[in-house]
N, C-alpha and C positions, 0 to 999 in steps of 0.2 A: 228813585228807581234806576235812575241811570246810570248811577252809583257804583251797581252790579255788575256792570262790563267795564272790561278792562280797555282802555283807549287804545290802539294800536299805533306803538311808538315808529317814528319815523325808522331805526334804526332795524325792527323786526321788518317791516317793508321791504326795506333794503338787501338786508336778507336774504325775502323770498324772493325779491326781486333778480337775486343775484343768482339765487335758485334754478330760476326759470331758465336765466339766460344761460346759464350752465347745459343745463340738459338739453333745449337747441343744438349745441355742440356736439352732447353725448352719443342723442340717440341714435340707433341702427333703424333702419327698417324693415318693420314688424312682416311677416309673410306676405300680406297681401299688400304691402307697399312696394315689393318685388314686381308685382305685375305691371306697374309703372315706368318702370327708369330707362327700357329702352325707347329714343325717341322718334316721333313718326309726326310728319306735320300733315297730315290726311286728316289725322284724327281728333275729334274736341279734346279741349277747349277751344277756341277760338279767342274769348274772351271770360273773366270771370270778377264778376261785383263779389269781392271778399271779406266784405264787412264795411264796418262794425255793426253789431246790432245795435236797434234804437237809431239807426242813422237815416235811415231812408232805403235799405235797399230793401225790402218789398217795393215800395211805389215805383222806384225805376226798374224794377224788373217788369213789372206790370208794366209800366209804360213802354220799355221795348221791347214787350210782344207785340207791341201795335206794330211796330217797323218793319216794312214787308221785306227786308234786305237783313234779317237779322230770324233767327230762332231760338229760344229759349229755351231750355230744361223745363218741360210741363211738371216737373218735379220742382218748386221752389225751395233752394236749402238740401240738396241732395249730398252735402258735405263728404262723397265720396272721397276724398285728398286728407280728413282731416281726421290720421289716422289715430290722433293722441286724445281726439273727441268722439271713441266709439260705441256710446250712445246717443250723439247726436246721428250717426251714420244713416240716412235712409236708402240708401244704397250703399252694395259691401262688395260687389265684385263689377270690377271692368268689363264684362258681359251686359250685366245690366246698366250700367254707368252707357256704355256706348249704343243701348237700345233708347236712351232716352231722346239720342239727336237724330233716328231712323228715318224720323217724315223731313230731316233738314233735307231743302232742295240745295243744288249746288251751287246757287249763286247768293245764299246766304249764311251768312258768321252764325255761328254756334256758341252760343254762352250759357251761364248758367250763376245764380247767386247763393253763397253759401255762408252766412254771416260768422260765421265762426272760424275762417280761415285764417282772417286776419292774425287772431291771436293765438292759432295755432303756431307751431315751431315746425311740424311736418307739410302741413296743406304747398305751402307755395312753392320751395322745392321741389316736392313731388310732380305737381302742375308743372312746371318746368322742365324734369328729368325727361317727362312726356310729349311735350308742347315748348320748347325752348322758345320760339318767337309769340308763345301767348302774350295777351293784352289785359292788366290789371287794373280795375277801380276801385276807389273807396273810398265812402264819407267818413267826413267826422264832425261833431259838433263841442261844443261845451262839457267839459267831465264831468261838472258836478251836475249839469242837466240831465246828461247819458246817464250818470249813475242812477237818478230819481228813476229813470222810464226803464232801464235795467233791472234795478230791484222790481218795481212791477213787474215785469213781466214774468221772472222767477217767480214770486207768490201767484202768477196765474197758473205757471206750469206745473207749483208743489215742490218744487227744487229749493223756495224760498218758504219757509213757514213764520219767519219774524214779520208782522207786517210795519214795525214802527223802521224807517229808512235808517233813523240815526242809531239805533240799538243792533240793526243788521249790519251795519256798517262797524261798529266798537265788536264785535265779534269777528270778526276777520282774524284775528292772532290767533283762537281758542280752535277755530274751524280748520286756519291750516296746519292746524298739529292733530287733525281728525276730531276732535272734541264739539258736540254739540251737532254734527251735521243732519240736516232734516233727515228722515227716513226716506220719504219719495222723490232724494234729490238723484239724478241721476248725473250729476256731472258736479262732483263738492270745488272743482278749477274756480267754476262760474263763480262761486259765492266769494273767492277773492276780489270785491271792488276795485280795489283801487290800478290793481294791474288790468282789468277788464276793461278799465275806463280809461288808462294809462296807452291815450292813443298813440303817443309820440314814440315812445318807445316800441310801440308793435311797430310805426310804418319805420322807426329807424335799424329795424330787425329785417322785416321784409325788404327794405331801400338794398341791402345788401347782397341780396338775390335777382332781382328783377334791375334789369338796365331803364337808363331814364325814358327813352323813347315808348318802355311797355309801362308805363303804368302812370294814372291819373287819379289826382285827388279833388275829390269833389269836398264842398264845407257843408253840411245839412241845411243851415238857415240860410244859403241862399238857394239851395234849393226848392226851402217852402216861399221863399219873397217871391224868387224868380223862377219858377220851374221851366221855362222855354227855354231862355239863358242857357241855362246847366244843362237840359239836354242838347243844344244846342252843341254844349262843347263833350259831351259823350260821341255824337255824331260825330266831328270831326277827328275826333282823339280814332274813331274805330275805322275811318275813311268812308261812312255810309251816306247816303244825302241827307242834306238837314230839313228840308218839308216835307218830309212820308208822315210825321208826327199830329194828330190834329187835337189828342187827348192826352191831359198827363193827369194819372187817377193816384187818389190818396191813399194811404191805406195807416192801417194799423192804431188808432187811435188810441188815446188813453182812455182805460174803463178795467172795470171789475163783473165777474159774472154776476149773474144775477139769480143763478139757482146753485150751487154747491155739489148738485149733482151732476153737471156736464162738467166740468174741469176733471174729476175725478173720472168718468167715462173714456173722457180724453187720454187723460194720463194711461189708464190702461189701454187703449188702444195703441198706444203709440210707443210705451215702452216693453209692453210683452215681445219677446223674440221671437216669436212665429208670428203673431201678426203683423207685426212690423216686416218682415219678410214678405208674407201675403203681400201688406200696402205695400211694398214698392214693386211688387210686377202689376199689380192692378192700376195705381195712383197715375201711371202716364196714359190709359186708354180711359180712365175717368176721368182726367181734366180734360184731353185731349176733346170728349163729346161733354165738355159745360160740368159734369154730374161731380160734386167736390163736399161730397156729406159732412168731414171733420170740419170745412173752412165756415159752409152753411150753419153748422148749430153752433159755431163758433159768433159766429155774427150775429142768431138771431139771440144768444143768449147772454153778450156781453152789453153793459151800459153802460154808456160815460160817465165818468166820475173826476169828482175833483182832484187833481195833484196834490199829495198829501205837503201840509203846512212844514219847511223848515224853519228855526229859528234863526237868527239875526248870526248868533253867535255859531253854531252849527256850519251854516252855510260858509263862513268866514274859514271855520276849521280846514272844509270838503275845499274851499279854494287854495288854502295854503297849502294843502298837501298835496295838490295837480299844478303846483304854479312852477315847477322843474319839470313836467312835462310837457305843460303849457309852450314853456321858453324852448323845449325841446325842439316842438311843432312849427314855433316859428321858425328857427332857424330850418328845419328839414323843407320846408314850402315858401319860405322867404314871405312870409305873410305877418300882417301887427293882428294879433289876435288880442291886445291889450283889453279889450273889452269884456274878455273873459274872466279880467281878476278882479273886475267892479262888485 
């Protein structure tokens, strides 16, 4: 069976990879990136968790809403900056982008976490043209890990219809020459693995924009070892005190729905364009009083499920082919991540 896909040679990677980094350079920006570029330090961001998905930023976002010295975007993922992901976009004009930090009092930081900044080529930039002294975080973890919990979460959202990891993964050449891509993917970027999980490269893309003093990388698994620790050094990176904190909550587990009818509910609520517009003038006075219906049927309708099984040889593949970004990440963080190519 497996026979059927074509392996994606390191060279075709390459590539896209060259691709990508190309059009970084090319692009202009698009109309409503215009409303951005003159800058004002009045106005948010203050701070912004840019990624990566699968890393942990839901939980610390969560977690520093608790910081009474700090305000979050009641909008989590409002990906407003990430003009080259505009169906991730839950907000699309600076009107509403700056209503969502309204109730911020003045003696607390304004942030907001948008996991797909990272690999965007416009988000950081942009946050910048706006906010030149903004303050940047990001996890990262294990690629071939990221990639297992990545594909999940595509097959939750319908953007991924292959459910076998290694067959979606050998289909990467086919998809980014448009061939094979799901029907209810709304963003066919995401299904390139290997650049999606290809951390080193995003932060040595972003390293180039953002000065050292603005930006902190956190690693995921110490996160989950240590969660005090790591916000501990969020605190100090943002200059807020470090014992406002007394709870750091989990989020996002691995699981599969459990009825076929809500993902599918889901999806149309959130990609239709009018409602998607609705939900974002609604979504900040509904979190804002508890009331979060999409998160709620989301939670009561997913169950934990096993990580799907790689094989021996498989996983060896998924390592060889992140072990140049792997080296990338060490050198960019000065860290032995040696443990990654075990």
């Amino acid at each position: 069976m497996g026979g059927s896909f074509n392996i994606l040679t390191s060279s075709a990677m390459q590539t896209l990879g060259q691709n990508v980094d190309r059009l970084a350079t090319t692009l202009t920006p698009i109309a409503v990136g215009t409303e951005v570029e003159k800058p004002n330090l009045k106005l948010p961001p203050d701070f912004v968790i840019i990624g990566a998905p699968k890393c942990g930023t839901s939980a610390l976002h969560a977690t520093l809403q608790l910081h009474p010295e700090m305000f979050l975007s009641p909008i989590k993922e409002p990906h407003y900056f990430a003009f080259d992901y505009p169906n991730r976009r839950e907000v699309e004009s600076l009107r509403d982008y700056d209503r969502l930090f309204a109730k911020a009092k003045d003696n607390q930081l304004r942030g907001e976490a948008s996991a797909y900044y990272l690999s965007s080529v416009q988000a950081v930039p942009a946050i910048l043209r706006r906010r030149p002294d903004a303050k940047f975080i990001a996890l990262v973890r294990n690629p071939v890990d990221l990639f297992v919990s990545f594909h999940n979460e595509l097959l939750k959202s319908f953007d991924e219809d292959i459910e076998s990891p290694e067959f979606a993964w050998r289909m990467q050449d086919k998809r980014a020459r448009g061939i094979d891509i799901p029907k209810r993917c709304s963003s066919p970027a995401t299904l390139q693995y290997r650049y999606m999980c290809s951390l080193g490269r995003q932060l040595e893309r972003v390293f180039r924009h953002i000065p050292e003093p603005q930006r902190l990388i956190l690693l995921h698994d110490e996160f989950r070892r240590d969660p005090k620790s790591t916000i501990g050094k969020v605190t100090k990176f943002l200059g807020v005190s470090s014992n406002r904190i007394d709870v750091v909550l989990e989020s996002n587990k691995f699981g599969r729905y459990n009825n076929p009818f809500v993902p599918r509910l889901i999806r149309a609520v959130t990609v239709n364009p009018t409602i998607r517009r609705l939900r974002a003038k609604l979504k900040p006075f509904l979190n804002e009083h508890g009331i979060r219906p999409i998160f709620w049927l989301m939670q009561q309708s997913l169950q934990s499920a096993p990580k799907p099984f790689l094989s021996d040889t498989f996983r060896q593949e998924l390592t060889d082919a992140f072990v140049e970004d792997i080296r990338l990440l060490e050198d960019l963080l000065s860290l032995d991540l040696s443990l990654w190519l075990k």
